[in-house]
NULUMDREN-428598 format. One record per residue: residue in three letters; x, z, y of N, C-alpha, C, O in turn. Coordinates in steps of 0.1 Angstrom, whole numbers, plus 5000, padded with zeros to 4 digits. Atoms other than C-alpha are relative to their C-alpha. Layout:
N
alaXZYXZYXZYXZY ...
// end
This chain:
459
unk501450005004110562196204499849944987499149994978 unk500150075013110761966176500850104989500450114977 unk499749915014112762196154499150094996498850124985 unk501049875000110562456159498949974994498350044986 unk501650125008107562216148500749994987500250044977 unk500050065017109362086117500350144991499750154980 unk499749895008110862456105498150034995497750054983 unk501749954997106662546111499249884993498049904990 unk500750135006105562216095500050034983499150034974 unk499650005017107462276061499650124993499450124981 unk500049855006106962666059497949984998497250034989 unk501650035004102862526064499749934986499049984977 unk500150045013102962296038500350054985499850034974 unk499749905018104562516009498750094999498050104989 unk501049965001101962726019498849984995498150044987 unk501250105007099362506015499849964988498749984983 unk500049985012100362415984500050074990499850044979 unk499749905009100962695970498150074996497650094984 unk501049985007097362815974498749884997497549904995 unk501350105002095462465969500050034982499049994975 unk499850015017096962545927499150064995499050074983 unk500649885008094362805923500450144999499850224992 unk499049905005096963075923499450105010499750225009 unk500849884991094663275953499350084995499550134984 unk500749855006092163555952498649904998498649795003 unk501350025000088663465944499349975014499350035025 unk500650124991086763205960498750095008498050175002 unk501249974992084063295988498549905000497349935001 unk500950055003082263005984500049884994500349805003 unk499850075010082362755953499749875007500549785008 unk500250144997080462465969500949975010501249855011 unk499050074989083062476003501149984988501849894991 unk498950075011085562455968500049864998500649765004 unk500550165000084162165958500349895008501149815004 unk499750084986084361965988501450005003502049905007 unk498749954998087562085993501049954990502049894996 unk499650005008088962035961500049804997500849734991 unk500050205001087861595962500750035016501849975017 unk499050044991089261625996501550004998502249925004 unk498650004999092661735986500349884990500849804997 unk500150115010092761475956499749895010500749805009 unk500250114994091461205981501249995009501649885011 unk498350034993094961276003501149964993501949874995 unk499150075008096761295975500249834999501349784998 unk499350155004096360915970500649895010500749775007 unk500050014990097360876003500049825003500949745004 unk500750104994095860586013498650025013497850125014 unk500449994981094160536051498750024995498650154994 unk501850065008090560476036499650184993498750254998 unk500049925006090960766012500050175013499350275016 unk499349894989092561006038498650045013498450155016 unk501250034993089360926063498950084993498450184998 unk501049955010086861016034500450144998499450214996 unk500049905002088661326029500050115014500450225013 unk500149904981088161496073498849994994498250114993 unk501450015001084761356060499750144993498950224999 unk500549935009084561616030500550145007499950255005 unk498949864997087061886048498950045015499250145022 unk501149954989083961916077498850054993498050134998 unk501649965009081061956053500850104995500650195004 unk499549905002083062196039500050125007499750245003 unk499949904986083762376074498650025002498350145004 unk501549944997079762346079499750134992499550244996 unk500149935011079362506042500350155007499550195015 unk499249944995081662786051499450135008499350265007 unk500349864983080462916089498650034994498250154995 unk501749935003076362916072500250094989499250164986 unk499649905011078163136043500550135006500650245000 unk499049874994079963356066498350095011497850205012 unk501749934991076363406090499250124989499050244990 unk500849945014074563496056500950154998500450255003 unk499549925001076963716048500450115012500550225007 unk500449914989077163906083498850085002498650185007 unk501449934998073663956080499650074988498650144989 unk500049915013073964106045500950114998500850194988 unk499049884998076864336056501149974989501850074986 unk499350005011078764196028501649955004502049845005 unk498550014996082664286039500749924989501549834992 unk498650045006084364206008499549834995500349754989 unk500450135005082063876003500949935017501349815018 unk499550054988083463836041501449935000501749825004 unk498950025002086763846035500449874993501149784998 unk499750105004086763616010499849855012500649785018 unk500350144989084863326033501149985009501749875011 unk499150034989087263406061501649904998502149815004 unk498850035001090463396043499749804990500549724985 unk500050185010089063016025499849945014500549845015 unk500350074987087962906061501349995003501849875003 unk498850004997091463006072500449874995500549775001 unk499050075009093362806042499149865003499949775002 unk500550064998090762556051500349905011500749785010 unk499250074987091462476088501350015000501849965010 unk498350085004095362476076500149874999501049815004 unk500050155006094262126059499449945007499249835003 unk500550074996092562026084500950015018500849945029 unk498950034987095362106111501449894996502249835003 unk498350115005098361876090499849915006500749905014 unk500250144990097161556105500750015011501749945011 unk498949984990098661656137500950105001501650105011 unk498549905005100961896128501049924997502149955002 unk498950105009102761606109500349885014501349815016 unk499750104990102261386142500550095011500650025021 unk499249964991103961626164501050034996501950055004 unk498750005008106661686138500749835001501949825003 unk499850134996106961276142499949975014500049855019 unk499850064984106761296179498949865001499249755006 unk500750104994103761076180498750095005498350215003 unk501049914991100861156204498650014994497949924990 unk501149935005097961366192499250085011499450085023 unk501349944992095061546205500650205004500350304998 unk499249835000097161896220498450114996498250184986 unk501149934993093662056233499550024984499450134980 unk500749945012092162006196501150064988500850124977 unk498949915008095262126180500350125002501050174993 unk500149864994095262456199499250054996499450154989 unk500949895008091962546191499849984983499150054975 unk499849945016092762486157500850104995500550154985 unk499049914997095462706161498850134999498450204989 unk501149885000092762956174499350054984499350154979 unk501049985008090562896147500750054989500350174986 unk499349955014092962966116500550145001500150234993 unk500149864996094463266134498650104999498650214995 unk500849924997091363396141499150004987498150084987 unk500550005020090063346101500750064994500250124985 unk499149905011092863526087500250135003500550214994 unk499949874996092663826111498650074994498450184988 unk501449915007088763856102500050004987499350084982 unk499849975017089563806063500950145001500350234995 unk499449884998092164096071499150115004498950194995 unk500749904994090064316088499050034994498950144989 unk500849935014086864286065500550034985499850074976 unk499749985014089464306037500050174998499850234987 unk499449894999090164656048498550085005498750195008 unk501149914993086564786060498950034988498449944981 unk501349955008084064976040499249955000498849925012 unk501350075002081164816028498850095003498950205007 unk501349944999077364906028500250124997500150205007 unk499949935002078165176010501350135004501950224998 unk498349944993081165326028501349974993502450024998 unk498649975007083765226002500849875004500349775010 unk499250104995086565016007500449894989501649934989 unk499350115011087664745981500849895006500349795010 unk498850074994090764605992500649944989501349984980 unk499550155005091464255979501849995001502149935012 unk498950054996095264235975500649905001501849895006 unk499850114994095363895976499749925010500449825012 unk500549974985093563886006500750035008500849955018 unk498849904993096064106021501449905002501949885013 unk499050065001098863886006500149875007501249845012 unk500450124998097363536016499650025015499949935023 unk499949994987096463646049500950065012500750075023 unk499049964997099363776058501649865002502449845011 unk499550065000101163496046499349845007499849735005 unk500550074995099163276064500250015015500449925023 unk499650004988099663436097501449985003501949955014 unk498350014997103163426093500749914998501949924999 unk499650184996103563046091499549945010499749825012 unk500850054992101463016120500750065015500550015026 unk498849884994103963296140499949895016499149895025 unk499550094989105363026166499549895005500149825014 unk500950094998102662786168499550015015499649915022 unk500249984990101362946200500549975008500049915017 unk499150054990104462896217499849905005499749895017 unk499950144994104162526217498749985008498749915017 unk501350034995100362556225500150025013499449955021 unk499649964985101762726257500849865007500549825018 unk499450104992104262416262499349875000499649785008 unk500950125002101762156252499250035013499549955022 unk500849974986099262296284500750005009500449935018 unk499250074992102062316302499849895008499049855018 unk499750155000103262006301498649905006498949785011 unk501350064999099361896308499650015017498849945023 unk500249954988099462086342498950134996498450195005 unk501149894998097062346330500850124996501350144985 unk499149914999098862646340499750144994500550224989 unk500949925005096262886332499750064987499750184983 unk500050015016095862766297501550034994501750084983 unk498649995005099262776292500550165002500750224991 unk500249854998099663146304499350054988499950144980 unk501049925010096763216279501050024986501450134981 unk499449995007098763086253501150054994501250084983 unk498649945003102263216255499450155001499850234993 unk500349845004100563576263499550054981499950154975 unk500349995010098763516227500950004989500750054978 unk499349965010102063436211500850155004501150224995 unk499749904996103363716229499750144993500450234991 unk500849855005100763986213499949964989500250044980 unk500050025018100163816180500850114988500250164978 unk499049915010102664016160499650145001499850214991 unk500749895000100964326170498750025004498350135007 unk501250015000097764236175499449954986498149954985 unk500650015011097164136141500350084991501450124988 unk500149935007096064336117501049954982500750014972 unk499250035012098364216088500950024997501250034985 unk498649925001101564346097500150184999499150255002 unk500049884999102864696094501050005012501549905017 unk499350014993104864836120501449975002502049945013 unk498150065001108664776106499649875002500349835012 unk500150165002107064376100499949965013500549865017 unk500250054987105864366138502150015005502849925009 unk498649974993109464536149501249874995502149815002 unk498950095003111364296130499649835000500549744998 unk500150124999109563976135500449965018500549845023 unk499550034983110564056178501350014997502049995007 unk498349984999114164126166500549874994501649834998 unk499850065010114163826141500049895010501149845014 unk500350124986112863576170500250035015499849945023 unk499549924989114063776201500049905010499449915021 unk499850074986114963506224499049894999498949825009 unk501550114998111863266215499150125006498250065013 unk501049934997109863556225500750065013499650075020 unk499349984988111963666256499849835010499549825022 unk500050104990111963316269498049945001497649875010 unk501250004995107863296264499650065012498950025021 unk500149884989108063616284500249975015499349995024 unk499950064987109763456315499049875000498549845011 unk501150114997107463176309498450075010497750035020 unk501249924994104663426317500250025010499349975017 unk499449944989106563576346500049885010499649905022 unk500650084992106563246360499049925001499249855011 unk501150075001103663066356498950115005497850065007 unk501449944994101463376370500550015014499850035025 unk499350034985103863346399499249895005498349925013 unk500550124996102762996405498450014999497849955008 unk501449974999099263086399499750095014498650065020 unk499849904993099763366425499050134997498150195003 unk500349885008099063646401500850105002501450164993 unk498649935001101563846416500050144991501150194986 unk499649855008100964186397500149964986500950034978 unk499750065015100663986365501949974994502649994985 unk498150035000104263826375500950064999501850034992 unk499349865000105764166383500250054989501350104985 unk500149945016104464296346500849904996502049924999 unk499650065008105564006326501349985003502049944994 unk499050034997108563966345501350145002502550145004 unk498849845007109764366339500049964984501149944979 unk499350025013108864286300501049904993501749914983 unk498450085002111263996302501250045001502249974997 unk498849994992113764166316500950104988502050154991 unk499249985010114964286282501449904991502149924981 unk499250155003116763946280500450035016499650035025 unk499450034988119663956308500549905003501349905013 unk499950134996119963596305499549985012500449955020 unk500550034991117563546332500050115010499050105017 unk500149904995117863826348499849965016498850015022 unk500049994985118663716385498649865000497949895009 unk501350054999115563436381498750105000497950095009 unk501149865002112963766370500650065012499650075020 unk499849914986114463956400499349955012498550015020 unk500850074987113463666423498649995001498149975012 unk501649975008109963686407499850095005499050075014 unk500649834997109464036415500550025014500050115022 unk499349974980111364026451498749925007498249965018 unk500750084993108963746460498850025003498349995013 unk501549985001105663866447500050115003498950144999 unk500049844995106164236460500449925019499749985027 unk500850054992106663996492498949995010498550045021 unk501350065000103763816491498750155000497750155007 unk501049935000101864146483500450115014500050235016 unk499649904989103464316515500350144999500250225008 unk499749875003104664606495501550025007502550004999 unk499049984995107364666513501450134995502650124995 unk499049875012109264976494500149954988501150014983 unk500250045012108664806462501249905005502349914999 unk499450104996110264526478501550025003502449974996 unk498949915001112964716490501350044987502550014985 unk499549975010113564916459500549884985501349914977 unk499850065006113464576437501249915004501849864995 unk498250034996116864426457501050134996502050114990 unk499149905006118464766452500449974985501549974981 unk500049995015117864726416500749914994501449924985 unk499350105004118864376414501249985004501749894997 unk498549974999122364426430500650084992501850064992 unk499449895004123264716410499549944980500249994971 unk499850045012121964526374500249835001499749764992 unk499450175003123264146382501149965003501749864998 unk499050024995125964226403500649935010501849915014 unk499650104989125364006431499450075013498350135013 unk499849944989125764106466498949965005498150065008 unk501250074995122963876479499350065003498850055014 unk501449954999120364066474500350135009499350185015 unk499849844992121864386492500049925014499549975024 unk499550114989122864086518498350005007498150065017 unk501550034995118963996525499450165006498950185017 unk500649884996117964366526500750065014500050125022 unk499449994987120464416554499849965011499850015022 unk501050114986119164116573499050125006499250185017 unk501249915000115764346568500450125009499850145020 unk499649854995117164666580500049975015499250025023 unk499250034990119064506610498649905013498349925025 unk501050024990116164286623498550045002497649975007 unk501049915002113564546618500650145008499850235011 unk499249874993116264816637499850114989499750234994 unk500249905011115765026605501550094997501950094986 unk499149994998118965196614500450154986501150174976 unk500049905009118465546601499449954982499850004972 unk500349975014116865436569500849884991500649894979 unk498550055002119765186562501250114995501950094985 unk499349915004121765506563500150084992501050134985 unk500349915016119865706538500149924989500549974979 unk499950075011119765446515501749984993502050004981 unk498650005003123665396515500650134995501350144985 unk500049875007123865756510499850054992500550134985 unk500450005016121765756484500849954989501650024983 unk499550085006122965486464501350074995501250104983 unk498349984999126965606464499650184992500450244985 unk500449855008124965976451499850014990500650064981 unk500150085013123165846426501049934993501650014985 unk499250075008125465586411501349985009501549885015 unk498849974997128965726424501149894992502249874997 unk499050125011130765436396499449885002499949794995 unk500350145000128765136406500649945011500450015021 unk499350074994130664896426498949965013499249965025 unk501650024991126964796442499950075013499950045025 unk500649864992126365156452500850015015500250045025 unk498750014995130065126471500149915012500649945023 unk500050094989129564796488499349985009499649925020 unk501150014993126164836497499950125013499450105024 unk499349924986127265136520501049935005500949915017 unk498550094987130564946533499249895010499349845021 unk500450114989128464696542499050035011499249955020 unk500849954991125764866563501050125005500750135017 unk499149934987128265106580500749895006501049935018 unk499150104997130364756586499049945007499549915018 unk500250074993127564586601498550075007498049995015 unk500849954997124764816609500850095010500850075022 unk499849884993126465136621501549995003502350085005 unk498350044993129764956630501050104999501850125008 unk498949924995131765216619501250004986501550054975 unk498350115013134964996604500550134990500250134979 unk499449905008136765296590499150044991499350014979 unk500749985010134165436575499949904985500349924973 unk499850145005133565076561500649984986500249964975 unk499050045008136665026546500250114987500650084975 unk499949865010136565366527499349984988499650044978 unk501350015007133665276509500349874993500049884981 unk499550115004134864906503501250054991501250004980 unk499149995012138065066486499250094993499850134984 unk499949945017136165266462499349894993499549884980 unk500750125007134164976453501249874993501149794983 unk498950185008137464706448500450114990500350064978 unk499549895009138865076430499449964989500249944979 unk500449995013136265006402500049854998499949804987 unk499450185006136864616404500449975012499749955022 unk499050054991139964506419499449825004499649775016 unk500350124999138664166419498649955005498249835004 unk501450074991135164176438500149945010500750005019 unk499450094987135363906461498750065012499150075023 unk501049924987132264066484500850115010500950125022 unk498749884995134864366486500449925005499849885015 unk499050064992137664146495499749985011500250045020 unk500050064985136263956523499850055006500350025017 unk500649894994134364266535501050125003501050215011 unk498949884996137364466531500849935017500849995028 unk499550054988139364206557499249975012499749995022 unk500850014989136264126579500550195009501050225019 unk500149864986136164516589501450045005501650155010 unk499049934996139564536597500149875013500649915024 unk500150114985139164176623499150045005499250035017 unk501449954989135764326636500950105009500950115021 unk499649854995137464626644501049965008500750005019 unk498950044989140264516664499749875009500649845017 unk500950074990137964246682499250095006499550105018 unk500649924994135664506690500850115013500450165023 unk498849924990138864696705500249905010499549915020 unk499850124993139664416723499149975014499449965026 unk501450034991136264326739499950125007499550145019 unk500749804990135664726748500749985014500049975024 unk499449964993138564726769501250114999501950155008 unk499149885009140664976750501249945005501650055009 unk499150115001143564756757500749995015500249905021 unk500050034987145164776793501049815002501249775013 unk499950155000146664366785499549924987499249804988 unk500550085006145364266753498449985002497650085001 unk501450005002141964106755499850005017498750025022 unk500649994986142364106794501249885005502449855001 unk499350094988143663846821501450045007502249975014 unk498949964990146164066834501250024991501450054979 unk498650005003149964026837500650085001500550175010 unk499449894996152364216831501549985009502549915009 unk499250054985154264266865500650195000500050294995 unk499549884996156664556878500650015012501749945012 unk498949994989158164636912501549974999502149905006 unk498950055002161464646895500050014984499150044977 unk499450025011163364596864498950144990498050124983 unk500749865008162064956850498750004995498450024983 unk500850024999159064906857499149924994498049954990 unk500350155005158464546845500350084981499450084972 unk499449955011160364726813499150074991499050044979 unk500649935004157764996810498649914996498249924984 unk500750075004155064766810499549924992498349884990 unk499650135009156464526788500050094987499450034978 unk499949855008156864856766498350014994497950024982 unk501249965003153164886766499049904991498449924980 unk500250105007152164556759500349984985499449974977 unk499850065014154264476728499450194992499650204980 unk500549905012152964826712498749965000498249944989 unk501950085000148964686722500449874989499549844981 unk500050105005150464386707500350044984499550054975 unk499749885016151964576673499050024996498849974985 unk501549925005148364756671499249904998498249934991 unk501050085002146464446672500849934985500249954974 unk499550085007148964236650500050094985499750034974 unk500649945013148664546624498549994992498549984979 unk500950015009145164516616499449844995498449814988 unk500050145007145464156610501050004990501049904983 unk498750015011148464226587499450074985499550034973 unk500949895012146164516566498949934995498549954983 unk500750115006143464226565500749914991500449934979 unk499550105005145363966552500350004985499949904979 unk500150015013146164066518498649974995498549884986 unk501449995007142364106511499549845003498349835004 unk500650124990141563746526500849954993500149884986 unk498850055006144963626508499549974981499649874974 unk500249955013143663786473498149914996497549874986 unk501450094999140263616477500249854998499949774989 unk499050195002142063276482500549984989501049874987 unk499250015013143563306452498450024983498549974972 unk500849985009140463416430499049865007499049765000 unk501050095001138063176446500749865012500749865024 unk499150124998140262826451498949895008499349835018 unk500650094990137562626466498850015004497949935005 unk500649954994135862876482500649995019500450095025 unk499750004990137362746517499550035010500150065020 unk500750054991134662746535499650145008499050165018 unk500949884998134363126533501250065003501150175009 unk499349914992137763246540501449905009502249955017 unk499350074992139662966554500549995017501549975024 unk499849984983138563036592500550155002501450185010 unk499249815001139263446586501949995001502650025010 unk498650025002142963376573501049875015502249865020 unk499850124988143263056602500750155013501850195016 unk500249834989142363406628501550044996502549995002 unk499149925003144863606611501549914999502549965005 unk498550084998148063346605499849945012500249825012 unk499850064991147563276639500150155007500850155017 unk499449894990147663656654501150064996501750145003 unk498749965008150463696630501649915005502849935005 unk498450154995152863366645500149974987501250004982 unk499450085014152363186610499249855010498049835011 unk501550124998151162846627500249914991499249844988 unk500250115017152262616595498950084996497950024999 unk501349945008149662876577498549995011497449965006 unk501150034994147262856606499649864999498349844999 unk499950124999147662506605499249924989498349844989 unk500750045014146962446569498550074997497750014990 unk501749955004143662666568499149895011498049865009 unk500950114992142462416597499449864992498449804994 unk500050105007142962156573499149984988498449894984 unk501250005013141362286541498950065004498350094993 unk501249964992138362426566499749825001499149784991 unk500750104998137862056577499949894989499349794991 unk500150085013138561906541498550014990497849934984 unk501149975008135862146526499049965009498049925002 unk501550014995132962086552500249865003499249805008 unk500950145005133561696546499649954985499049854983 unk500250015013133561716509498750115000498350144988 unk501149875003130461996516500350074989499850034979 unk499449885010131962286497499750125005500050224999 
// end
């Protein structure tokens, strides 16, 4: 904040000086000169006394001024307008430095009357612009190019000012006001008549992330207001900055919500797994599907997704995981899970999801009954030798078939452990399972250990 004030402090002052030399366009009204002219001379000597005497002169002047600018409204006189506007402007510049210079020094000032001075200079330089450019009484136009130049360069020392007006209300609790403000720096650049279109384009490319992070400011602050359609807009035009991206997601998931749009709601998790890259959000929607029984339209969507965007990893997992936990059908699952690790070997969502469907799946066998000794009470017994033989036969191939799909897990649960080191907490008990249907019990042993290490270190 403070750089941003002092760059804006110095670029005001050259300014200022530049047109107190006389070096402007012709004056609008000689006697607010005057006044004006012992005011700046009474700063110059800067002394407290002197400095006092000169707010004194720099307000009679401001009266002078607004009864020059009325007159002239009521005489239709644009280009006498212009002038008044753009002296009023250069006016309330000298009468904003006082605290300009004490928020550049970080000492406390009056925000509320420094804002609408803010207002007021802006809003003098747009109407000197605008009657510089409008036909008079008689339809013609006489366009002042120093008008043009001086108001131009007046708005464009004043550019980033709004911003802080936004963090100054903030900071105050007025959330409202502060909204107002950051939307006004927000539009300023194309809402004033002074720029051309390359000058607007390049003053958002020039300041891009001061004006991207007003934008999330908007996005949340009408959240907190509970503006939600406001939130939703300001929080798509942020989203040209993928800094924040998964914060603006949560904006828009919440207040689509809150407004019970439910498809919108829907479609705005799709969107944010497939541009942030986090599973989560497909994670929540699944919840949704599953304790809503939204079975079939779970299915279309996975279908979709994998149609549409055939190369996104998203598209890939977000079917593995609803055929894996929705429509339980592991194989499938896993198919869908390898084309997704296929385009990154290293998604740990894959991974775990790749080994979960291969332990669901042979628990599930298990519990069914598929199994005439594994997963059941019964011994294996034979009348004789043969028999006991054959049985025993049966067993260790049930036992083989189970011990395989803990074997085909294991890499993916193994490769996880290795990418995410003190992520125990998430594959520690899976691999525990598995080096225990495998006969590793040192390995079963040790995932017991770093399972009860991480949930007292809470990891």
């Amino acid at each position: 904040m403070k750089k941003i004030m002092l760059s804006l402090a110095l670029l005001f002052m050259t300014a200022g000086g530049a047109m107190a030399q006389g070096e402007g366009p012709k004056l609008g009204s000689w006697k607010a000169y005057d006044k004006i002219s012992k005011a700046d001379r009474l700063v110059g000597e800067r002394k407290a006394e002197s400095f006092e005497q000169a707010q004194v002169l720099y307000k009679e002047a401001e009266d002078i001024l607004k009864a020059d600018i009325e007159k002239a409204k009521a005489e239709q006189k644009t280009d006498k307008l212009a002038l008044l506007y753009l002296q009023n402007g250069q006016l309330q510049n000298k009468m904003l430095a006082p605290d300009l210079n004490r928020a550049q020094q970080g000492v406390p000032f009056d925000t509320i009357a420094f804002c609408q001075r803010i207002d007021n200079i802006i809003s003098s330089y747009n109407d000197a612009a605008e009657y510089n450019s409008k036909p008079n009484a008689k339809g013609k136009v006489k366009e002042d190019p120093a008008v043009k130049m001086y108001t131009k360069l007046g708005i464009s020392s004043l550019l980033t000012l709004y911003y802080d007006c936004g963090a100054f209300m903030d900071a105050m609790g007025k959330k409202q006001e502060s909204i107002d403000y950051f939307q006004k720096f927000v539009d300023l650049p194309k809402t004033t008549p002074v720029f051309t279109e390359q000058e607007v384009d390049s003053i958002y490319k020039s300041q891009e992330k001061v004006y991207n992070t007003a934008r999330f400011n908007l996005a949340l602050q009408n959240f907190y207001l509970k503006n939600w359609d406001k939130a939703i807009e300001c929080a798509d035009a942020a989203m040209v900055d993928t800094a924040n991206l998964h914060d603006l997601f949560l904006i828009k998931i919440n207040a689509y919500g809150e407004k019970k749009d439910s498809v919108a709601w829907q479609r705005t998790l799709v969107e944010a797994s497939q541009k942030t890259g986090r599973s989560s959000y497909l994670q929540n929607l699944l919840y949704y599907y599953i304790q809503n029984n939204k079975m079939q339209e779970a299915t279309s969507l996975a279908e979709k997704l994998t149609v549409d965007s055939p190369n996104d990893k998203m598209s890939w997992y977000m079917r593995g995981a609803i055929e894996l936990n929705v429509k339980k059908d592991y194989e499938a699952a896993r198919k869908s899970f390898e084309k997704a690790l296929a385009i990154d070997p290293n998604f740990e969502d894959a991974l775990f999801n790749m080994g979960t469907a291969y332990i669901n799946d042979i628990y599930d066998q298990r519990v069914s009954g598929k199994f005439k000794y594994i997963g059941t009470n019964r011994r294996i017994a034979g009348k004789n030798e043969a028999a006991y033989k054959k049985e025993k036969a049966i067993y260790d191939q049930e036992l083989a078939t189970v011990r395989s799909y803990y074997e085909k897990a294991r890499p993916y649960m193994e490769r996880l452990r290795e990418l995410t080191p003190d992520g125990a907490k998430r594959w520690a008990s899976p691999l525990q399972m598995i080096y225990s249907s495998l006969n590793m019990p040192a390995e079963a042993k040790q995932m017991d250990a770093l399972l009860e290490q991480a949930n007292q270190a809470g990891n």
